[in-house]
C-alpha positions as CSV (number, residue, x, y, z in Angstrom):
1,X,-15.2,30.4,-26.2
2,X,-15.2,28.7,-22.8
3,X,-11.8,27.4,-21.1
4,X,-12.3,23.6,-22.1
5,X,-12.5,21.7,-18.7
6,X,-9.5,19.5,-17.1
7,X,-9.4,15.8,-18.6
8,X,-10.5,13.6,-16.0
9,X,-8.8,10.4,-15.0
10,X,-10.8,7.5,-15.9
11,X,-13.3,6.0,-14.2
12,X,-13.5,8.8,-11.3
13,X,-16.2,7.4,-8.3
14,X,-17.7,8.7,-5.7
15,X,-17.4,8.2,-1.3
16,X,-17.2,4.5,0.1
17,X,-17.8,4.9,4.0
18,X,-16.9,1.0,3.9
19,X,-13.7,0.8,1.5
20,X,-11.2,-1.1,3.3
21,X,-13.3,-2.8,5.9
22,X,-11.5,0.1,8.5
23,X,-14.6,0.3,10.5
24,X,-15.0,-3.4,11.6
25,X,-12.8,-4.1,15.0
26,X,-13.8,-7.5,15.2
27,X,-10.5,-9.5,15.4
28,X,-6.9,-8.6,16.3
29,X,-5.5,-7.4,12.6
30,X,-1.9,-7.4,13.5
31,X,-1.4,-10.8,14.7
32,X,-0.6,-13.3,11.9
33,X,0.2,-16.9,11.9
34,X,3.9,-18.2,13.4
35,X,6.5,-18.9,11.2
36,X,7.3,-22.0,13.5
37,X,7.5,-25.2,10.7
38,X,8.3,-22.7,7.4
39,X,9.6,-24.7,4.5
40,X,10.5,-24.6,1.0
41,X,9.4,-28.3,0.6
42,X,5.2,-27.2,1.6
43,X,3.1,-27.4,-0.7
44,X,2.3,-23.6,-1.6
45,X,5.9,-22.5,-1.9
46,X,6.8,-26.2,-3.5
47,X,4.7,-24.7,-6.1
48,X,6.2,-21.5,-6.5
49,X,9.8,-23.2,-6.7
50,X,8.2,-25.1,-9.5
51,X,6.5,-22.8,-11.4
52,X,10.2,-20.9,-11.5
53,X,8.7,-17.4,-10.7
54,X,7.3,-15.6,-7.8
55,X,3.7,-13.8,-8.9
56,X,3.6,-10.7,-7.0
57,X,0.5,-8.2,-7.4
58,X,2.5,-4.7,-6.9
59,X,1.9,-1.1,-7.5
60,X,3.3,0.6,-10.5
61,X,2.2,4.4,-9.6
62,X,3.7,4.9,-6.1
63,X,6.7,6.9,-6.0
64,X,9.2,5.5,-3.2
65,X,7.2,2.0,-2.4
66,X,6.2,0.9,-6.1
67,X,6.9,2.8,-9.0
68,X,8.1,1.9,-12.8
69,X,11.8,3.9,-12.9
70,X,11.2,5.9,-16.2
71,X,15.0,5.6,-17.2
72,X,15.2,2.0,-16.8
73,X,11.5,0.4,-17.0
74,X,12.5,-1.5,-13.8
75,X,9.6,-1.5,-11.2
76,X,11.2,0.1,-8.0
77,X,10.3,1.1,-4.1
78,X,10.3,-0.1,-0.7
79,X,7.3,-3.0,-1.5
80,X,9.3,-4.3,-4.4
81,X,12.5,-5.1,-2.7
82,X,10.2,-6.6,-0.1
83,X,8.9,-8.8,-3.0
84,X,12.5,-9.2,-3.7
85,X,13.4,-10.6,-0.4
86,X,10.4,-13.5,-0.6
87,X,11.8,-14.4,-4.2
88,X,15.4,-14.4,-2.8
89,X,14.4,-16.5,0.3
90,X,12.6,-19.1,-2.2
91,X,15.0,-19.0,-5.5
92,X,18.5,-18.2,-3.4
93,X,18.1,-15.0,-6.0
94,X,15.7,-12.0,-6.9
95,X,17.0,-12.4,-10.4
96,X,14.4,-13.4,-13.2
97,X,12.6,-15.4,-10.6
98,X,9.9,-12.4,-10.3
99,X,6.5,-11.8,-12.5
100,X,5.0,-8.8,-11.5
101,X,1.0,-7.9,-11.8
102,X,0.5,-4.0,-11.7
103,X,-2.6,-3.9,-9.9
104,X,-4.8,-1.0,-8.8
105,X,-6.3,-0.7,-5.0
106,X,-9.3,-1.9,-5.7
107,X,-8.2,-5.4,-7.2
108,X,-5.9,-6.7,-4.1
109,X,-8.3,-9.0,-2.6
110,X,-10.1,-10.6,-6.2
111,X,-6.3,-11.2,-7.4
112,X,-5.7,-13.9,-4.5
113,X,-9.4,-15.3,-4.1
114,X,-8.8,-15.9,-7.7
115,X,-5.1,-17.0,-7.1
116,X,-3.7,-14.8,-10.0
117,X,-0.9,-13.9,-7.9
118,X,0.8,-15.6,-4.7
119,X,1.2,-12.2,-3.4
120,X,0.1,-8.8,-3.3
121,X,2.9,-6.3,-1.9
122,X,1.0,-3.1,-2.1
123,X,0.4,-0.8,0.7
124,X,-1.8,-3.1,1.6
125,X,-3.2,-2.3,5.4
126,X,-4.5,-5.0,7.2
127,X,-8.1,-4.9,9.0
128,X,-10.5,-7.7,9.8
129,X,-12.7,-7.5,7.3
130,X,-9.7,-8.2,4.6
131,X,-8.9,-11.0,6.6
132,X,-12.6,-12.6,6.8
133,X,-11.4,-12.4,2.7
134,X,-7.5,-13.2,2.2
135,X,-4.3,-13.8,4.4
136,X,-1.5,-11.4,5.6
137,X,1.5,-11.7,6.9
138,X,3.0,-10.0,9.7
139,X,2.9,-6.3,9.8
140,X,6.0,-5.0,8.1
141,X,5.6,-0.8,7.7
142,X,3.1,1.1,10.0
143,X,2.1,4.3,8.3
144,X,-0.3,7.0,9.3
145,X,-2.9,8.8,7.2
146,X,-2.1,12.5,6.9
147,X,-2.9,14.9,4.0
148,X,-1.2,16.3,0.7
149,X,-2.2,20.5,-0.3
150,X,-0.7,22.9,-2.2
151,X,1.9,25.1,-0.1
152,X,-0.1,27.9,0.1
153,X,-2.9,26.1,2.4
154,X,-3.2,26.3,6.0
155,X,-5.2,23.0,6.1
156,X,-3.3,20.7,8.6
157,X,-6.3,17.5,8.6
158,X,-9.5,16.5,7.3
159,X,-11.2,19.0,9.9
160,X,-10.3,21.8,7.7
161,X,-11.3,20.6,4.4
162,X,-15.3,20.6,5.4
163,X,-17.0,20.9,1.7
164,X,-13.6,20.5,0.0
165,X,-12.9,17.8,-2.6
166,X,-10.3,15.7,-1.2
167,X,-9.0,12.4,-3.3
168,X,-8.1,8.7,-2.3
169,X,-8.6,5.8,-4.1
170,X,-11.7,3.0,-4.7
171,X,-11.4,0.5,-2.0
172,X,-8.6,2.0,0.6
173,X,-8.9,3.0,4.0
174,X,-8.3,6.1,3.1
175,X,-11.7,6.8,1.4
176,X,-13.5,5.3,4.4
177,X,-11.7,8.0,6.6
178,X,-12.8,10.7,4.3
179,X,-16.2,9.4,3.6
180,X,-16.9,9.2,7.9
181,X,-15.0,12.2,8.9
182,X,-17.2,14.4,11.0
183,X,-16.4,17.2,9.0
184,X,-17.9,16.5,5.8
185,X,-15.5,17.1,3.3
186,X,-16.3,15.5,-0.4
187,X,-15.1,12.5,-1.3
188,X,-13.8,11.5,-5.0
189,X,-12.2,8.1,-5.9
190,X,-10.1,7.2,-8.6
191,X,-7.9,3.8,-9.2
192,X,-4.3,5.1,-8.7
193,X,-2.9,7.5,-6.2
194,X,-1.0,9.0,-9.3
195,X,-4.4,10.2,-10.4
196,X,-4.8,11.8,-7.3
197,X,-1.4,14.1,-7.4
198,X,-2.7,14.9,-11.1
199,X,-6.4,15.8,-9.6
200,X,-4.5,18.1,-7.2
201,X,-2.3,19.7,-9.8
202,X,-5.1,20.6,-12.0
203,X,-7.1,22.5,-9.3
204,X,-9.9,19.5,-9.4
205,X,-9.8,18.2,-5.7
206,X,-8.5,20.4,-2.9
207,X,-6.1,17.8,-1.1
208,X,-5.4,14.1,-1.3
209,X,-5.2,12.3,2.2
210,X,-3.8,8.8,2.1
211,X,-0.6,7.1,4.4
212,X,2.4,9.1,4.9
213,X,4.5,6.7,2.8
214,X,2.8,7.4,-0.1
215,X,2.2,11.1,0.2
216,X,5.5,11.8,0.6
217,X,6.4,10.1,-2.4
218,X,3.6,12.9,-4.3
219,X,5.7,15.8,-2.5
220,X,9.0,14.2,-3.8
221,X,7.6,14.7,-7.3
222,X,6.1,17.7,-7.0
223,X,7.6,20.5,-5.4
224,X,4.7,23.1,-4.9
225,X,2.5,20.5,-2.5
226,X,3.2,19.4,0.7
227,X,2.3,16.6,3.8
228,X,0.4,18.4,6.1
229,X,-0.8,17.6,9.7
230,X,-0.1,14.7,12.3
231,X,-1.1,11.3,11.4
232,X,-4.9,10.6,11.5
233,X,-4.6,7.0,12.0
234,X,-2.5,3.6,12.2
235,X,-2.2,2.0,8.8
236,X,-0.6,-1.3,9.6
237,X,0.9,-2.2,6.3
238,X,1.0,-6.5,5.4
239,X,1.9,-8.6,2.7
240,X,-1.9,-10.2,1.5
241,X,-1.8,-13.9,0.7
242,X,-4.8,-16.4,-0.5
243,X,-7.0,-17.7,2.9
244,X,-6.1,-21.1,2.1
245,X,-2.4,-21.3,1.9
246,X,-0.8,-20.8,5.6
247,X,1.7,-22.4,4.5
248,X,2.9,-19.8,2.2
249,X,1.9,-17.1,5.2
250,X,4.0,-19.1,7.3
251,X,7.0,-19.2,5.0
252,X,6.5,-15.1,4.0
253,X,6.7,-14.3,8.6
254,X,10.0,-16.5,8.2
255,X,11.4,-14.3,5.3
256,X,10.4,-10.9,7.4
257,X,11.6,-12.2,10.5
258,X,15.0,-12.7,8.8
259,X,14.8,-9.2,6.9
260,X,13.9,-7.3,9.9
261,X,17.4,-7.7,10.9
262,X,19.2,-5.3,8.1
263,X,17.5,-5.8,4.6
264,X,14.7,-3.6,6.2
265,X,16.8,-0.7,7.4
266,X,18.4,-0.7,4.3
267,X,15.5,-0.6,1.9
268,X,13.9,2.1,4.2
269,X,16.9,4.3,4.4
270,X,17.1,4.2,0.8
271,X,13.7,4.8,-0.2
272,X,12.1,6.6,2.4
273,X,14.4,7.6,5.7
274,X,15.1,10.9,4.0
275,X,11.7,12.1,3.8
276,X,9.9,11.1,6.8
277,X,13.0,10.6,9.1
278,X,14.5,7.6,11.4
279,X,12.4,4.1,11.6
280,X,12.8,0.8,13.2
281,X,11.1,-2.5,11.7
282,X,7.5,-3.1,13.8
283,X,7.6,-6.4,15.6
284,X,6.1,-9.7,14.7
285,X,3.1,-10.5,16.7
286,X,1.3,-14.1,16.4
287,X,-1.6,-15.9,16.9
């Protein structure tokens, strides 16, 4: 009798040379509107303060920036204290005020054309073709996309993974870079990044190759892979918004202008300054 083969996660797809819109460098992604004129009292965070509850579209399978704490249930990470700080700034308190929506990659941009969230706090990178679609704020983390193998590799980038099967998931940046990268490696998509690490356990894909951030959240868990390599590109991470509600992207700038001054530092050195060493806020930039 054969071995029976590995159970795949569901819903495993194929390359997307255009996930993520990385490839179009028509606009300036980082600059977003001014917080100059923020208020409670507009009319998109009016409605927010009405409604009672924040709606924030988050991740629920990232170790380190969104993850569900297995001991308490309590969603957990770097992106949901950010979403904590917006609820704070509108409510005076985090407390109860939150609804979260776990949300895979591919559904960031239909959850705010469809306004089923006010915000999506996701390791969400910016780039102008998300922005022909929905609204960021400023830029508030700047990763770089690097890869995840098991200890015993010598791969150090994408260049030494031609014909290997390396993982990201449907709609990031990260498949675009795999799917373009001169050396040809294979490209498989699936609809969480913890499906990934579980692909790469199992011997199914040779690496994973996604942000820093959330690799080294994959190497925290597991202690026979590793982050490999110097970053491959810029990820400039921003809070996504519905197009039509500058208001509420004004009001979010004035919450991470205030948070940039200590909540930041303090989220970062408890979630992530331990495993990818010191880091300062990025600066605002406006249109």
């Amino acid at each position: 009798m054969s071995d029976a083969a590995w159970p795949m996660p569901a819903d495993v797809g194929g390359p997307d040379a255009s996930a993520g819109g990385s490839t179009d460098d028509s606009c300036d992604p980082t600059a977003s509107l001014s917080p100059a004129g923020a208020s409670t009292s507009s009319p998109s965070v009016a409605k927010i303060k009405a409604r009672g509850k924040l709606i924030a579209g988050v991740d629920q399978t990232t170790y380190l920036f969104g993850f569900r704490n297995p001991k308490t249930g309590n969603l957990e990470g770097f992106d949901i204290d950010m979403v904590n700080q917006i609820a704070a700034a509108i409510f005076g308190t985090a407390e109860g005020r939150v609804q979260y929506r776990a949300i895979a990659s591919s559904q960031r941009e239909q959850v705010l054309k469809n306004h089923q969230v006010d915000v999506v706090v996701r390791t969400y990178s910016i780039t102008c073709a998300r922005l022909k679609e929905v609204a960021f704020s400023t830029v508030y983390y700047v990763a770089g996309q690097k890869i995840l193998v098991p200890k015993a590799s010598n791969a150090e980038s994408l260049s030494d993974l031609k014909g290997k099967r390396v993982c990201a998931t449907k709609q990031s940046t990260s498949l675009a870079k795999i799917a373009t990268d001169p050396a040809h490696p294979i490209a498989v998509s699936v609809d969480n990044w913890s499906d990934c690490l579980i692909m790469l356990q199992q011997h199914q894909v040779d690496a994973v190759s996604t942000d820093d951030t959330i690799l080294a959240g994959m190497a925290a868990q597991d202690p026979t892979v590793k982050v490999a390599g110097d970053p491959m590109t810029t990820e400039n991470y921003g809070i996504g918004m519905p197009k039509d509600e500058p208001d509420l992207v004004r009001y979010v700038n004035s919450v991470l202008d205030t948070i940039r001054g200590g909540a930041w530092q303090t989220s970062y050195q408890k979630w992530v300054g331990a495993r990818l060493g010191p880091a300062s806020p990025p600066p605002p930039k406006y249109k």
